[in-house]
C-alpha positions in Angstrom: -35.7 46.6 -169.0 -33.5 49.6 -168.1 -35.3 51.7 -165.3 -35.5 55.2 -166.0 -36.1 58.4 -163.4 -37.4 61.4 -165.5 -37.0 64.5 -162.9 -39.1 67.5 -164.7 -40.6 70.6 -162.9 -44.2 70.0 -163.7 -46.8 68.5 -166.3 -48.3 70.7 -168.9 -51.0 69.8 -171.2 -48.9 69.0 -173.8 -46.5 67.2 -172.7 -49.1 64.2 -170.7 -49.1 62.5 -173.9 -45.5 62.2 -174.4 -45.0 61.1 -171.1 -47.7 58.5 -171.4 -46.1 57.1 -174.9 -42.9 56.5 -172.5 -44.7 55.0 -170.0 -45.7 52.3 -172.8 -42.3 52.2 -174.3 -40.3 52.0 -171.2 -39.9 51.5 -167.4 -39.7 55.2 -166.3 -41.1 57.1 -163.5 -41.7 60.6 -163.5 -40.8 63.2 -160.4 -42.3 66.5 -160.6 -40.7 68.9 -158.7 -42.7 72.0 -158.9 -46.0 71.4 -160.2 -47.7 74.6 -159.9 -45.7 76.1 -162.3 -48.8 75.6 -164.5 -50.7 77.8 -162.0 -47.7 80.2 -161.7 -47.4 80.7 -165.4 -50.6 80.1 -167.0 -53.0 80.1 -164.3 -54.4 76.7 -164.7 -54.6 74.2 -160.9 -53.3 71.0 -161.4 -54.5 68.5 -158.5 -52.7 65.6 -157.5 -54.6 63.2 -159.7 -53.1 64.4 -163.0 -55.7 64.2 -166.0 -54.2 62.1 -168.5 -51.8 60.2 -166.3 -53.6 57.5 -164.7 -51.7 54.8 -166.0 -48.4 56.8 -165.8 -45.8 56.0 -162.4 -45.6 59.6 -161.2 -45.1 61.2 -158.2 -45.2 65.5 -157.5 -43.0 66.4 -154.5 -44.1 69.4 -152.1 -42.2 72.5 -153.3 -40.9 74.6 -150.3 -39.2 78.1 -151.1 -38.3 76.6 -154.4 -36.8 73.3 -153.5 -38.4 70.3 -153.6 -36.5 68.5 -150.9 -38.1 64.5 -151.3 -36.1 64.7 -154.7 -33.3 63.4 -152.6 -34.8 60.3 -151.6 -36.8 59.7 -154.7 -33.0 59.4 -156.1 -31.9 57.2 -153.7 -34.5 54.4 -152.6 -34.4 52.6 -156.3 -31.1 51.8 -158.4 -32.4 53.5 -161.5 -30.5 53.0 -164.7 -30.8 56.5 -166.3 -32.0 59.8 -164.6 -32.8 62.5 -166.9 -33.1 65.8 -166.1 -32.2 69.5 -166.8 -29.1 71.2 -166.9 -29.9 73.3 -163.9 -31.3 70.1 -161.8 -28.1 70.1 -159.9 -29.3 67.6 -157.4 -29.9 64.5 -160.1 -26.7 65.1 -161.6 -24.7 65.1 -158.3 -26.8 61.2 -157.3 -26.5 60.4 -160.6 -22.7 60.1 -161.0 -22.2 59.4 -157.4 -23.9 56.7 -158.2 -21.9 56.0 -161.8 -25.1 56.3 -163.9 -25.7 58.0 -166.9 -27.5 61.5 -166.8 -29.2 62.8 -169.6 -29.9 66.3 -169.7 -33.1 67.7 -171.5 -33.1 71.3 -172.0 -35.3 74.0 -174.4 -32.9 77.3 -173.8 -30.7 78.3 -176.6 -29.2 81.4 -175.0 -28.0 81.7 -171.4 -27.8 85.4 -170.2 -24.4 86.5 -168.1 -23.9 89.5 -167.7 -24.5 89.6 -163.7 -22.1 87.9 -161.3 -24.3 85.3 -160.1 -25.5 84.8 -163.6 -21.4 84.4 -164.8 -20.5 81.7 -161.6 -23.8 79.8 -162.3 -22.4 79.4 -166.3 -19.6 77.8 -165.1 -21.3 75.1 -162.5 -23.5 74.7 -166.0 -20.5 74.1 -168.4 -19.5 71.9 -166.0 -23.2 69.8 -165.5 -23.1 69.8 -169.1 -19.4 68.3 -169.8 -19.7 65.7 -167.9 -23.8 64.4 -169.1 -23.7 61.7 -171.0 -26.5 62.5 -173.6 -28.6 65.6 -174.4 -32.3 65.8 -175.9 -33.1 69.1 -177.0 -36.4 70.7 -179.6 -34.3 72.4 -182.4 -31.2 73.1 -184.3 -30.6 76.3 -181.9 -30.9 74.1 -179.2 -28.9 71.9 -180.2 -25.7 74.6 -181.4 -26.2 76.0 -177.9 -25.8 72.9 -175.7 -22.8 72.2 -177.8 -21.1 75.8 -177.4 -21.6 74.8 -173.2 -19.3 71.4 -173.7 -21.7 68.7 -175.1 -20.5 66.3 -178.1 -22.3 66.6 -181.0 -22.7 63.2 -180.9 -24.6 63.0 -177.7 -26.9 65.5 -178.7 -30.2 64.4 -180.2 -33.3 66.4 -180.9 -37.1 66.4 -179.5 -39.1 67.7 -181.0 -41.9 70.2 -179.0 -45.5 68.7 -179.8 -48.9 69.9 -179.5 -51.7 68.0 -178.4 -54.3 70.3 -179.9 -56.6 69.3 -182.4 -59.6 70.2 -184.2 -63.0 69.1 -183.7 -66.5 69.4 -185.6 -67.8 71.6 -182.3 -64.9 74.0 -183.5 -66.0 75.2 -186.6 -69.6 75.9 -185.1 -67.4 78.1 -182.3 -65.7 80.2 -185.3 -68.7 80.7 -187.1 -70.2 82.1 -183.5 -67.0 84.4 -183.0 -67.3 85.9 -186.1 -70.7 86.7 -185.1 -70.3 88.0 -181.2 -67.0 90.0 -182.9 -68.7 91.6 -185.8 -66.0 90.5 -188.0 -67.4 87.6 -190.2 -65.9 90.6 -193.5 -62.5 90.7 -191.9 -59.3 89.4 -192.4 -57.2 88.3 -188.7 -54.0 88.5 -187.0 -53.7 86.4 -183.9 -51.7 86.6 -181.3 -51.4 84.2 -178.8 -49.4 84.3 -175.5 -48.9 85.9 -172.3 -48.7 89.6 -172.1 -45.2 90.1 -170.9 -42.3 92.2 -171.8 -40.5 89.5 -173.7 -43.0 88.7 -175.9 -43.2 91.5 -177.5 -46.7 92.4 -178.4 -45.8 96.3 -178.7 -43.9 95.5 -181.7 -46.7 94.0 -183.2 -49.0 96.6 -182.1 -47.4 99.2 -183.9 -47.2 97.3 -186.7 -50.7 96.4 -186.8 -51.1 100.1 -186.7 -49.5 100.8 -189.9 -51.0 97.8 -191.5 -54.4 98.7 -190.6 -53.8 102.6 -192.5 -53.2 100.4 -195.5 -55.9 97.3 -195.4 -58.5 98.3 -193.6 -60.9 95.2 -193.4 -58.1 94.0 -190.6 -58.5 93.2 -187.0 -55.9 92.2 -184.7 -56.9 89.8 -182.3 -55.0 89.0 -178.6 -54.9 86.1 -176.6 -53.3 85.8 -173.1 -53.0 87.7 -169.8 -50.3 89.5 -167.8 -48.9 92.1 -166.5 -48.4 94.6 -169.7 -52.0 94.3 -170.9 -53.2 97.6 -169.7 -50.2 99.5 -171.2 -50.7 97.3 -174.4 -54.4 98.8 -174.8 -53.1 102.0 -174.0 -51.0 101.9 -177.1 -53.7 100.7 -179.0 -55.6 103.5 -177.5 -53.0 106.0 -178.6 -52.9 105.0 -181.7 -56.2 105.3 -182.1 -56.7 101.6 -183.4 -58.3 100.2 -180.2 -61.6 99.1 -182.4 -59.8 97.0 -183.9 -57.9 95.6 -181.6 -59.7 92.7 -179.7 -58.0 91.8 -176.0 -59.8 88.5 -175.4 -58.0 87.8 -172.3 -57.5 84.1 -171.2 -59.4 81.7 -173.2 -59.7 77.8 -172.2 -58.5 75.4 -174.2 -61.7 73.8 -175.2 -62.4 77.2 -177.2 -58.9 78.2 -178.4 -58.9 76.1 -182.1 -62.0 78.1 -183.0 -59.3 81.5 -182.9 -57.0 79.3 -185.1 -59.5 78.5 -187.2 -60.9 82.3 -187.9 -57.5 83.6 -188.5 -55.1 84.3 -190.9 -51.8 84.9 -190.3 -50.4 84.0 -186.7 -47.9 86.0 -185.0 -45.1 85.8 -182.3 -43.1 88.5 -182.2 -41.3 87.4 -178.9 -37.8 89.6 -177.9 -35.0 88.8 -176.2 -35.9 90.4 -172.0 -33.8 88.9 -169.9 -33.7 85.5 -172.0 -35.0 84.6 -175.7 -38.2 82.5 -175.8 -37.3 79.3 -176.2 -40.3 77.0 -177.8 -43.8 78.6 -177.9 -46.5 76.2 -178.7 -48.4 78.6 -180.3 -46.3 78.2 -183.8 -47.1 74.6 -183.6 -51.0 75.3 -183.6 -51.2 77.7 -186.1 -49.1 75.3 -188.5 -51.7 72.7 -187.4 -54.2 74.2 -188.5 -52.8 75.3 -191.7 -52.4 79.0 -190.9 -48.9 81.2 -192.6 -47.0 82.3 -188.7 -44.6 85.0 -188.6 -42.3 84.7 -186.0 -39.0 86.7 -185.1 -35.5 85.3 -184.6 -35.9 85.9 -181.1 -38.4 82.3 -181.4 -35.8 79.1 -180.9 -38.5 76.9 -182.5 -39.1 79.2 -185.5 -35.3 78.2 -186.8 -36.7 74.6 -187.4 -40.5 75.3 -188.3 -40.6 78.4 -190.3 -39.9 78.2 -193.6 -39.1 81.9 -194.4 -41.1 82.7 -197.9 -42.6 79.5 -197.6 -45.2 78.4 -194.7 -44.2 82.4 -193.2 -41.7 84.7 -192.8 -39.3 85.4 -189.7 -38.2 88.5 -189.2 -35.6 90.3 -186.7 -36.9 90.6 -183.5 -38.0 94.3 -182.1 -38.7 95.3 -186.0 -42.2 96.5 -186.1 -41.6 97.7 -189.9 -40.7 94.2 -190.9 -43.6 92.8 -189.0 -45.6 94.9 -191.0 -43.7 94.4 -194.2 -44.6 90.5 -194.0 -48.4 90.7 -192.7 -49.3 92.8 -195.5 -47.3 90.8 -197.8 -49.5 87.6 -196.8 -52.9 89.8 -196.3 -52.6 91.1 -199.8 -52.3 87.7 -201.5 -54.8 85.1 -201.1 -53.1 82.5 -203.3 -49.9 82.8 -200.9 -51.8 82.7 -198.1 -53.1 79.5 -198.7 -50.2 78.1 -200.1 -48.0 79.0 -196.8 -51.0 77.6 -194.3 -51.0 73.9 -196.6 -47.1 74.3 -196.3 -47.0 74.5 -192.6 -49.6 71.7 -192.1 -47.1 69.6 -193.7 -44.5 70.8 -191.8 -46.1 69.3 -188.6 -47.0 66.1 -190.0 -43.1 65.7 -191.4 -41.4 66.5 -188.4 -43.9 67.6 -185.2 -45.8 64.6 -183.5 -45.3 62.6 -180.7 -44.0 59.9 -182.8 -41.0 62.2 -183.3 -40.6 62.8 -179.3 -40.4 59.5 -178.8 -38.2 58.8 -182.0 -35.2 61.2 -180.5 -36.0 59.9 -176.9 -35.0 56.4 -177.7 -32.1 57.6 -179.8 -30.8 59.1 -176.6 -31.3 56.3 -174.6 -29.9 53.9 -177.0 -26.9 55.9 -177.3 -26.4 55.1 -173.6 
C-alpha cells in the first residue's frame, strides 16, 4: 500500500473526520506542525490526545518561533511514497524531491497579495514550489484557476471539497425555542452572522446595511457570532446608528449550542472583504446551507463561487457594497415563498457536492493520478 505523509499546520474540528476516512482508506500519517493555531485563531486548546483521532497515526511537533523544527526528521526516518503539503511548506517540498517523490500540494487561497517586496520574492519561490508539484487538491473553482495562474497543469489539479461536520440534533430545536425566549424575539425575522470580528470580514458592511433594512422591516434583528478585535468599534456603529437594540453581539458560542442559531435564522450572511488577503473558505456557508437556510455572501468568499447559487439558494454580491447587502436581505425577508425555496435549494446543494465522501472522492483522484 503506498505510504503517505500528510504535513498540515493543525487539526480543526472539521477536518478530524476527513483525516480519519483517510486513515481507513490509506497508509498515511499526519504531522502537525503548529497545532495551536486553533487556540490562536479561535480560541479553542487542543491537548495532545486529539478528540476524534484515536485510531488516526498522528504526531504534533513543538512549534518554536514559528518553525517546527522535528518536521525535518519526521521526513527523513520513513521512505514515504507521497508527502502532501502546502504550497508555502517549503521544507516537504525540498525532502520530497531530494528524495524523487511526488509532492502534492493542498492549498485553500485563491489570491496571493504582492505588492510588498518580500511579498513579490516569496511569489516567485511559490511559482516555483508550485511548477515543479506533481498534483494539487484544492476546495473550489477559484481555487483551482488560481493554482493554475501560479504554473500547475490543469490536469493535476483536482478539487476538495471543504466539509462540515456539524449536524443537527433533537436537543437543538429545544435550544432555539429557549433563544427565542432569553432574546425576546420568538415575532422576529434573523440575520446571522457568524465569524470572527476582524477587519476582513467585513461586518461593518453589513451593519450598515442592516441599518437601512431595519428602517424598512421592522420585526428584524441582526444577530452576531464571533470575537475579536473590531467588536467594540462594531457596537459603536450600531450605537451610532441608533440600532444597537437590535443588534445582538453574542460573543463566542460553543459548538454544542451553535445549530440552535442556524436553526432560528433566516438568511445567513458573510460579507467578508478583501484586507490583506480574500477569505478563502468559511465554514459558516456550509452550515447555513445545512440547515437549509438562503446565505448571502460577497465575491470576496472563494467557497461562495461553487456554493451560492445567485437567485437561487442566495445571492452574492460585490464585496464592501452595503446597499447590495441590503438590496438582497430585504429581497429574501420580504418573500416567504423564496425564502424557503432558497434554504431547500442549499440543503441540496450540500448533499450533491459537500460531504466527506466528496473529500475523499478528489483525494484519491489526486493520488491516483500519481
Amino acid at each position: 500500500m503506498t505510504k503517505i505523509l500528510f504535513v498540515h499546520n493543525t487539526t480543526m474540528w472539521y477536518r478530524r473526520p476527513f483525516f480519519k476516512r483517510l486513515s481507513e482508506i490509506y497508509d498515511v500519517k499526519f504531522v502537525f506542525t503548529h497545532i495551536q493555531v486553533c487556540k490562536d485563531i479561535y480560541g479553542a486548546d487542543i491537548s495532545e490526545q486529539i478528540e476524534g483521532l484515536e485510531s488516526v497515526n498522528y504526531k504534533a511537533l513543538k512549534n518554536y518561533f514559528g518553525i517546527a523544527f522535528g518536521l525535518i526528521r519526521e521526513l527523513s526516518k520513513e521512505d514515504y511514497d507521497v508527502i502532501i503539503g502546502g504550497y508555502l511548506n517549503i521544507l516537504s517540498f525540498i525532502i520530497a524531491k531530494l528524495r524523487k517523490k511526488p509532492f502534492i500540494i493542498w492549498s485553500e487561497g485563491w489570491d496571493w497579495p504582492h505588492k510588498t517586496f518580500k511579498r513579490r520574492l516569496l511569489l516567485r519561490v511559490i511559482r516555483f514550489i508550485v511548477s515543479h508539484s506533481d498534483a494539487f487538491l484544492v476546495p473550489g473553482t477559484k481555487h483551482k484557476e488560481f493554482i493554475i495562474s501560479l504554473g500547475a497543469l490543469p490536469d493535476k489539479v483536482f478539487i476538495m471539497p471543504n466539509v462540515s461536520n456539524i449536524s443537527v440534533k433533537e436537543g437543538d430545536y429545544i435550544n432555539k425555542e429557549k433563544l427565542k425566549k432569553k432574546l425576546k424575539i420568538a415575532d422576529k425575522k434573523v440575520v446571522l452572522y457568524v465569524g470572527r470580528l476582524v477587519k476582513r470580514k467585513g461586518v461593518d458592511y453589513l451593519i450598515k446595511a442592516f441599518a437601512k433594512l431595519k428602517n424598512e422591516i421592522n420585526d428584524v434583528v441582526l444577530i452576531i457570532i464571533g470575537r475579536g478585535e473590531c467588536r467594540d468599534e462594531l457596537e459603536l456603529l450600531a450605537k451610532n446608528l441608533n440600532i444597537e437594540d437590535s443588534v445582538y453581539f453574542m460573543g463566542y458560542i460553543e459548538d454544542e449550542l451553535l445549530p440552535a442559531y442556524y436553526l432560528l435564522c433566516n438568511i445567513c450572511v458573510v460579507p467578508s472583504i478583501t484586507f490583506g488577503m480574500a477569505d478563502p473558505c468559511p465554514l459558516v456557508v456550509n452550515e447555513a446551507m445545512y440547515f437549509g437556510k438562503p446565505v448571502i455572501a460577497t465575491d470576496a468568499v472563494g467557497a461562495a463561487f461553487d456554493m451560492v447559487k445567485d437567485g437561487e439558494n442566495g445571492f452574492m454580491v460585490p464585496e464592501k457594497d452595503s446597499e447590495a447587502l441590503y438590496e438582497a436581505m430585504k429581497k429574501i425577508l420580504s418573500d416567504l415563498e423564496l425564502e424557503e425555496k432558497m434554504g431547500k435549494e442549499s440543503k441540496k446543494i450540500i448533499e450533491r457536492k459537500f460531504r466527506y465522501e466528496h473529500m475523499i472522492e478528489g483525494f484519491s483522484k489526486a493520488i491516483n493520478s500519481l
